[in-house]
C-alpha positions as CSV (number, residue, x, y, z in Angstrom):
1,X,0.0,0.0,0.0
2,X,1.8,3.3,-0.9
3,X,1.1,5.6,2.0
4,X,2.0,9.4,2.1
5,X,5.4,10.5,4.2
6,X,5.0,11.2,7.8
7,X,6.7,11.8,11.3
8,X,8.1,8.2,12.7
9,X,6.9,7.2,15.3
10,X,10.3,8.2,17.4
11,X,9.6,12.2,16.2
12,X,6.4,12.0,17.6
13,X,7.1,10.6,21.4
14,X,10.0,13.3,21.1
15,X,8.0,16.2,20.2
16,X,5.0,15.1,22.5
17,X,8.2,14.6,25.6
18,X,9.5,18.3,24.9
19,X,5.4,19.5,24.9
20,X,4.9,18.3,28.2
21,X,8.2,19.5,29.8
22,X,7.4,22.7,28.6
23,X,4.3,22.5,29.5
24,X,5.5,21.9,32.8
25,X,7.8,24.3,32.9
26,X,5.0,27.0,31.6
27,X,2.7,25.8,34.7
28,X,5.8,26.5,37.1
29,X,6.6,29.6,35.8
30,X,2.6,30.6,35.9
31,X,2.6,29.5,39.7
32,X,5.7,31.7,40.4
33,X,3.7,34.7,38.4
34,X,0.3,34.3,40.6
35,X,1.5,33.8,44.0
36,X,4.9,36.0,44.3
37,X,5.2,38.5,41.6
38,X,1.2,39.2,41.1
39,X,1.3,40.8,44.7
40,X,4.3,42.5,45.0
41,X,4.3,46.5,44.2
42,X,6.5,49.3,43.3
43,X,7.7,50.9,45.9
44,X,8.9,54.8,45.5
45,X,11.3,55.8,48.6
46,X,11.1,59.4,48.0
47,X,7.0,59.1,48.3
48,X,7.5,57.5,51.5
49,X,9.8,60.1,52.6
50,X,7.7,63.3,52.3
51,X,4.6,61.2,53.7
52,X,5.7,59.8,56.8
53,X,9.2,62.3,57.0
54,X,11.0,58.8,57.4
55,X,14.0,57.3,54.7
56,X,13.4,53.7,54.2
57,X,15.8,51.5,52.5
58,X,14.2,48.9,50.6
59,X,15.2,45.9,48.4
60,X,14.6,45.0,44.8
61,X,10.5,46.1,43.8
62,X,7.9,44.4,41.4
63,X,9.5,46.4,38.4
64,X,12.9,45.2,39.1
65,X,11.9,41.3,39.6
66,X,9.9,41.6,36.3
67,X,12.7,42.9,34.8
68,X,15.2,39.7,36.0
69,X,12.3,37.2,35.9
70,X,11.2,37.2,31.9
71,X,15.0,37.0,31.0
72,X,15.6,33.9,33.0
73,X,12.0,32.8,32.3
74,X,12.8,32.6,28.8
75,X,16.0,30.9,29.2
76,X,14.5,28.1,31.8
77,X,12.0,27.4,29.0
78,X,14.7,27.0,26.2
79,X,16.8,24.8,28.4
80,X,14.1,23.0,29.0
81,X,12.9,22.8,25.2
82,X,16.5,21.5,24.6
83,X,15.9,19.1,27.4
84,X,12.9,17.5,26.6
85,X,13.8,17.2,22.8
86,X,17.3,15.3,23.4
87,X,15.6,13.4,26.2
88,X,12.5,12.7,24.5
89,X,14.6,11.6,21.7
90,X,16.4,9.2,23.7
91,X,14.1,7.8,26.1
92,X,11.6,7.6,22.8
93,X,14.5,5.5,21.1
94,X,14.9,2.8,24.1
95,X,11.4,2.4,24.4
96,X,10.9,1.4,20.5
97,X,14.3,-0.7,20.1
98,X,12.0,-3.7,20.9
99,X,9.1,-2.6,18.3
100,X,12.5,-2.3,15.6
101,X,14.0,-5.6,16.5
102,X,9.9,-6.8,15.9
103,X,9.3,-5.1,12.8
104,X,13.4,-6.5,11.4
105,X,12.1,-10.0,12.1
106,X,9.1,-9.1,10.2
107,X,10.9,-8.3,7.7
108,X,12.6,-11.2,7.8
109,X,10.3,-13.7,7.4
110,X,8.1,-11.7,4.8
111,X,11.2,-12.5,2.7
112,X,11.3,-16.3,3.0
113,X,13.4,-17.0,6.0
114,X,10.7,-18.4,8.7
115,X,13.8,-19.5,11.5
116,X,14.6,-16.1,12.7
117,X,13.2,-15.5,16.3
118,X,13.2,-12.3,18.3
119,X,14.1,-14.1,21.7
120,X,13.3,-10.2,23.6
121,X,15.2,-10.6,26.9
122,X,13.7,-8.5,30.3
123,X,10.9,-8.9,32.5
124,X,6.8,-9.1,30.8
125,X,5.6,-5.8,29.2
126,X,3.7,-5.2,26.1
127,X,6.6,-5.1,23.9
128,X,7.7,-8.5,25.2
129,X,4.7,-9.8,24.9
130,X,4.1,-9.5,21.2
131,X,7.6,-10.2,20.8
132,X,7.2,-14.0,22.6
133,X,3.4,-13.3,20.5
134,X,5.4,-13.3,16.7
135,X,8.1,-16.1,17.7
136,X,5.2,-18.7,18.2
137,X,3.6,-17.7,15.0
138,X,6.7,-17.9,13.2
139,X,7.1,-21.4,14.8
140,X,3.7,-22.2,13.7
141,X,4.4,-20.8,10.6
142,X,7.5,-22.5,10.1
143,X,6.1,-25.7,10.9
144,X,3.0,-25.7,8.4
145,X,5.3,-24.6,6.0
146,X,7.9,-27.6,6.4
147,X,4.6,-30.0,6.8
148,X,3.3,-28.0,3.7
149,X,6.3,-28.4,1.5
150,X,6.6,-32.1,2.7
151,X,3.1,-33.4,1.9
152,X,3.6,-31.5,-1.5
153,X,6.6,-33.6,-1.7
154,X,5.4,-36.7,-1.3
155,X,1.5,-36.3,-3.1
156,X,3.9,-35.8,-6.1
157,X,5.8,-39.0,-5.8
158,X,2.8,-40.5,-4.5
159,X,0.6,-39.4,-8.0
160,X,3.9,-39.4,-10.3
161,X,4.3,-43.2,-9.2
162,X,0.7,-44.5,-10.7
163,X,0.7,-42.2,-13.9
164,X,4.1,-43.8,-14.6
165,X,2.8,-47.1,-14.6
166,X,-0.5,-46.0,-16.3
167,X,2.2,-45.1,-19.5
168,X,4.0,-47.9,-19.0
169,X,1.2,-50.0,-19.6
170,X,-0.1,-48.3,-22.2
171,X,3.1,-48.1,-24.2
172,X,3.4,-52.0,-23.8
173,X,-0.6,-52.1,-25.3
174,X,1.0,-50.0,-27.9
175,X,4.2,-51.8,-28.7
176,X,3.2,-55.4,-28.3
177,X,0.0,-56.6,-30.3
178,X,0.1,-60.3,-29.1
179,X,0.0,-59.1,-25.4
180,X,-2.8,-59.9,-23.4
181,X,-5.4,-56.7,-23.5
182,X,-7.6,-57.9,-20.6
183,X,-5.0,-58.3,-18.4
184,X,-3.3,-54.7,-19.7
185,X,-6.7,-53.0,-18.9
186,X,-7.5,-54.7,-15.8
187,X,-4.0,-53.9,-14.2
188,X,-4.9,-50.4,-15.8
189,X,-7.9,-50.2,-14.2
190,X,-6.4,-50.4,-11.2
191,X,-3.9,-48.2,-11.2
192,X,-6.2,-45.7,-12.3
193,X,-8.4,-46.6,-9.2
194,X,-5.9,-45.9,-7.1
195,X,-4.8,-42.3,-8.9
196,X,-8.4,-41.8,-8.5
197,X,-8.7,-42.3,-4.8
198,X,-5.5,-40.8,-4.1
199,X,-6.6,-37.2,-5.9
200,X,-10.0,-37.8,-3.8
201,X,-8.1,-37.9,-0.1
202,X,-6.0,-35.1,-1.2
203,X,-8.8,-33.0,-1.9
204,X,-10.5,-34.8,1.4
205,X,-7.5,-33.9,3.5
206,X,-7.5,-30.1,1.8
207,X,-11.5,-29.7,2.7
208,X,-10.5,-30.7,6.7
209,X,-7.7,-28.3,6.7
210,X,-9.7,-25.6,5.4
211,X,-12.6,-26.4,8.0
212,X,-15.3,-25.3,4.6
213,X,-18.2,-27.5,5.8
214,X,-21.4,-27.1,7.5
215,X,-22.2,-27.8,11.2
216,X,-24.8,-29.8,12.1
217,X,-26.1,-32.5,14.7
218,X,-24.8,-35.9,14.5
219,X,-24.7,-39.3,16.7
220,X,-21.3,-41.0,17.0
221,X,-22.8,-43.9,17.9
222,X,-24.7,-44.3,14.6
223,X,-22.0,-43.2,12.7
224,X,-19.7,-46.0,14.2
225,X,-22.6,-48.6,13.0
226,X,-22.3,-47.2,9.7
227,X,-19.3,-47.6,9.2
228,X,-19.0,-50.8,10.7
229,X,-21.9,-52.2,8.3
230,X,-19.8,-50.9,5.2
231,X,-16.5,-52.3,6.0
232,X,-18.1,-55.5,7.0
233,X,-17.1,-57.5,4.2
234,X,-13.4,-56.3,4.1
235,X,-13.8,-57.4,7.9
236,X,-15.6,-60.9,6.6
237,X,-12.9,-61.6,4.1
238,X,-10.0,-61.3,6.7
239,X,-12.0,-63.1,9.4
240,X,-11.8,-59.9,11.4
241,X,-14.7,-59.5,14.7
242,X,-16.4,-56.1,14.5
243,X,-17.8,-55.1,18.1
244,X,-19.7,-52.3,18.3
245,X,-20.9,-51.1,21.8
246,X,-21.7,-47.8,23.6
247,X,-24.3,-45.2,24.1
248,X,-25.6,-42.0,22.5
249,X,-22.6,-39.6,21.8
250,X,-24.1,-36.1,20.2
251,X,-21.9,-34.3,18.4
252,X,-21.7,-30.8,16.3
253,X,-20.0,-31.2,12.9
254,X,-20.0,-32.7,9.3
255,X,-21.6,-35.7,9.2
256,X,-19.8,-36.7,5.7
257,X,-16.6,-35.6,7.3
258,X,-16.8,-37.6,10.7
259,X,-18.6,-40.6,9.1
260,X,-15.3,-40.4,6.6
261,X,-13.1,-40.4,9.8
262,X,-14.7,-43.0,11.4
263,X,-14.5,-45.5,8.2
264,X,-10.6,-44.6,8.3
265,X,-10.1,-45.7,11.8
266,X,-12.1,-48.5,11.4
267,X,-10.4,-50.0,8.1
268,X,-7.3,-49.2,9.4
269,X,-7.8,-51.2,12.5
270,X,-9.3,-54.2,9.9
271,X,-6.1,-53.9,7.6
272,X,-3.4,-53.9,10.5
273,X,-4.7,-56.5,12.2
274,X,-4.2,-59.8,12.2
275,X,-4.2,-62.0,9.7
276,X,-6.6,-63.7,10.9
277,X,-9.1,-64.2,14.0
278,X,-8.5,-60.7,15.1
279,X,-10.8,-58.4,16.9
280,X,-12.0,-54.4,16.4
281,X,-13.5,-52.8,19.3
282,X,-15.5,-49.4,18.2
283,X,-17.1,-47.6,21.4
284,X,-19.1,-44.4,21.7
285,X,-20.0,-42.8,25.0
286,X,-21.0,-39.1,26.3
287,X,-19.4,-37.3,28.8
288,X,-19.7,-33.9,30.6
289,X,-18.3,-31.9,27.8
290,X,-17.3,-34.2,25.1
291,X,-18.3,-37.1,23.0
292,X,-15.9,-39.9,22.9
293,X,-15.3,-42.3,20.3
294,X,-12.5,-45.8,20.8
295,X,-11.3,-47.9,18.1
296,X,-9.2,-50.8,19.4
297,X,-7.6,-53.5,17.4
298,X,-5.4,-56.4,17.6
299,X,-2.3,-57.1,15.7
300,X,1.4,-56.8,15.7
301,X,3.1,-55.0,18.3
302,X,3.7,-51.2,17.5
303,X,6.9,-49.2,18.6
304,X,6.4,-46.3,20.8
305,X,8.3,-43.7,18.7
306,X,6.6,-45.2,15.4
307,X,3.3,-43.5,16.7
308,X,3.6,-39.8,16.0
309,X,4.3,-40.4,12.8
310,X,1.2,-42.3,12.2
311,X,-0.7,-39.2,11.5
312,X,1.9,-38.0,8.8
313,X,0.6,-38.0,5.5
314,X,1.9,-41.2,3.3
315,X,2.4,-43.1,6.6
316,X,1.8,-46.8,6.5
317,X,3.6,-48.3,9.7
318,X,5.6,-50.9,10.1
319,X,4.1,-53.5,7.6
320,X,3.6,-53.3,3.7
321,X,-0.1,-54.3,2.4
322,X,-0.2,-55.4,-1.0
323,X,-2.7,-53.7,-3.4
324,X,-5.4,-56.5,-3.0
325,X,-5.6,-55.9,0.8
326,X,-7.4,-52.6,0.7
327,X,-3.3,-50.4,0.7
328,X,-4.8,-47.3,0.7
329,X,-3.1,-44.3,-0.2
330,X,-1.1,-43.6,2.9
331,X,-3.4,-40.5,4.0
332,X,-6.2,-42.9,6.2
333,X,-4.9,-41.4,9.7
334,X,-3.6,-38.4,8.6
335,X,-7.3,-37.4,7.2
336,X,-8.6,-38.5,10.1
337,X,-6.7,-36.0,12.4
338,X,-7.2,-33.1,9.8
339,X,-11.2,-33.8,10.3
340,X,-10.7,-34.0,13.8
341,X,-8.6,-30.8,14.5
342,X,-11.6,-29.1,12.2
343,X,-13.7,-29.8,14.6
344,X,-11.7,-28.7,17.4
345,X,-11.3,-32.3,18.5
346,X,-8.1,-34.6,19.9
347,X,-6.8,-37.6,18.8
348,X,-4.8,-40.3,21.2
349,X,-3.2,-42.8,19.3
350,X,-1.5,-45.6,22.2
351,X,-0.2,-48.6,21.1
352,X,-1.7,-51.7,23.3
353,X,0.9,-54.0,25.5
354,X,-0.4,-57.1,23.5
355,X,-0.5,-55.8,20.0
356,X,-2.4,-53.6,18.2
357,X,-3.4,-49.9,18.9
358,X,-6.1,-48.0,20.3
359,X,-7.5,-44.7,19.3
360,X,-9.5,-42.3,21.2
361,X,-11.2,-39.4,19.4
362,X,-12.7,-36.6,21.9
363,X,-15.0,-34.3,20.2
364,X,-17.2,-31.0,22.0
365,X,-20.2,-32.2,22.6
366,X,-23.5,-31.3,21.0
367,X,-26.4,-29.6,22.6
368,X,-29.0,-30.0,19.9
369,X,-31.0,-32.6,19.7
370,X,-29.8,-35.9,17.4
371,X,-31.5,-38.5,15.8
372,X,-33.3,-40.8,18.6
373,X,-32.3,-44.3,16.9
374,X,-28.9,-44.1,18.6
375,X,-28.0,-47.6,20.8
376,X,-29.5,-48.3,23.5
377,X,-27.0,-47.5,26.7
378,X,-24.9,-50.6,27.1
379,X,-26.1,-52.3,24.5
380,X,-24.2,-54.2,21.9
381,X,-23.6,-55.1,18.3
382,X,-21.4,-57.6,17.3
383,X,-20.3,-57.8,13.5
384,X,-18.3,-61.0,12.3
């Protein structure tokens, strides 16, 4: 924004210091003129002489103080002009050093570099305050970036990686007649299946992050049967258990979005389980200020420092799944803590001693009234 050439903001505390010193000099000189020099008169010895026959020797009168006073007045008031400029000036240039030092590191970062903190030293003021204030944004800031430029990073690989087979295949269906062309446009198929669904949780994952939905009343506990009824043959075909218990846990949100998080949570408890014979717990309850929502699976142990990364995007853990077992695209968990920071929710991921993790997902709860077919408190649905 162009903006016309004015006093800085140094100029301005100087100029409004020296106003108030002189100022206060003007009231002391004003108290002198009222009370001492306002009743004081001129006194004429040779008046007093023939009036009372008497000499008197007197001192200095009204006319000869006025005459010394506006003399040194006027000095006192241009000492003190002097004064309160090159104090003003100083005193004004200690008090902004921190506001500099904050608009440098502004400056800074507006030009790329994001690592440059303030780190104000002293005791809490206002100064300090929006000092520590703009350090933890440029943290933040930092740190989406990085996460940013990283996720970038690896969606590209992640999409360059199917389009490269999709040319592959098609140059082979190009170069070699006698090849099979079912097979070709099967395995084509299905790399273009997976392209597909990978685009579709990037733009998923973008929609969380932007928090661009609509708010309305939903039921975790119906959502968790949802989602347990349309994973249930991928559960079927690895011999998983699906248990479903719990109450009524109202909610405020996107029902697409959360029923989207809770089909994550749930196939990714079905595909790391077991191989067979395994168990998913998914339980819904309400509490004072919260609905709460546990998935908890079997399977192979998982290593403390392995969770955190969980929710990375293009984090698969520990084991491989080939493309028949329901892969995915690496983004399951990660979406699912995107939807759930939207909603101004937390996520606990804790591995389980035997095997196996356990998620817990705490979201506000709602106050409006949800949909009545809920489960019945205590109540149970087992899925096999």
């Amino acid at each position: 924004m162009d903006r016309r050439p004015g006093l800085s903001a140094r100029l301005k505390l100087t100029l409004s210091y020296a106003g108030f010193v002189l100022l206060g000099g003007a009231l002391l000189l004003a108290v002198v003129w009222v009370f001492v020099l306002r009743w004081m008169r001129d006194i004429d010895p040779g008046d007093i002489q023939r009036k009372y026959g008497i000499v008197i020797v007197v001192g200095p009168d009204r006319s000869d103080l006025l005459q010394g006073f506006y003399p040194a007045a006027a000095a006192a008031m241009a000492l003190l002009l002097v004064f309160g400029l090159l104090g003003g000036w100083f005193l004004a240039g200690r008090m902004l050093a921190p506001l500099t030092r904050i608009a440098d590191a502004a400056r800074t970062a507006s030009n790329g570099s994001l690592s440059h903190r303030i780190r104000l030293r002293g005791r809490n003021d206002e100064f300090r305050e929006l000092a520590d204030v703009f350090d933890t944004m440029l943290e933040q800031l930092e740190s989406h970036v990085d996460e940013q430029q990283r996720f970038a990073a690896n969606a590209s690989h992640e999409l360059r990686t199917p389009l490269a087979i999709s040319q592959t295949l098609l140059d082979v269906a190009r170069t070699d007649p006698t090849r099979d062309q079912g097979e070709l446009i099967e395995r084509l198929h299905s790399v273009n299946t997976r392209a597909i669904d990978l685009t579709e949780a990037l733009l998923l994952l973008s929609r969380g992050d932007r928090r661009s939905f609509a708010r309305e009343p939903v039921d975790l506990s119906l959502i968790a049967e949802e989602a347990a009824e349309t994973l249930l043959p991928l559960a079927e075909q690895r011999r998983i258990t699906l248990d479903v218990t719990g109450e009524r846990a109202p909610a405020v949100g996107s029902a697409a979005l959360i029923l989207r998080m809770v089909t994550n949570l749930v196939q990714n408890a079905v595909v790391h389980n077991l191989a067979a014979g395994g168990t998913v717990t998914i339980h819904t309850e309400s509490r004072h200020d919260a609905s709460v929502l546990r998935v908890e699976n079997t399977g192979r142990p998982v290593p403390p420092e392995l969770v955190p990364t969980l929710t990375e995007p293009f984090q698969r853990g520990t084991q491989r799944i080939r493309a028949d077992e329901h892969a995915g695209v690496g983004l399951g968990l990660a979406i699912v803590h995107s939807i759930v920071r939207a909603h101004d929710g937390t996520l606990d991921l804790v591995p389980r001693p035997a095997g196996g993790l356990l998620v817990t997902v705490r979201l506000p709860g709602g106050h409006a009234e949800v949909s009545q077919q809920a489960s019945s408190p205590g109540g149970a649905c087992k899925i096999r």
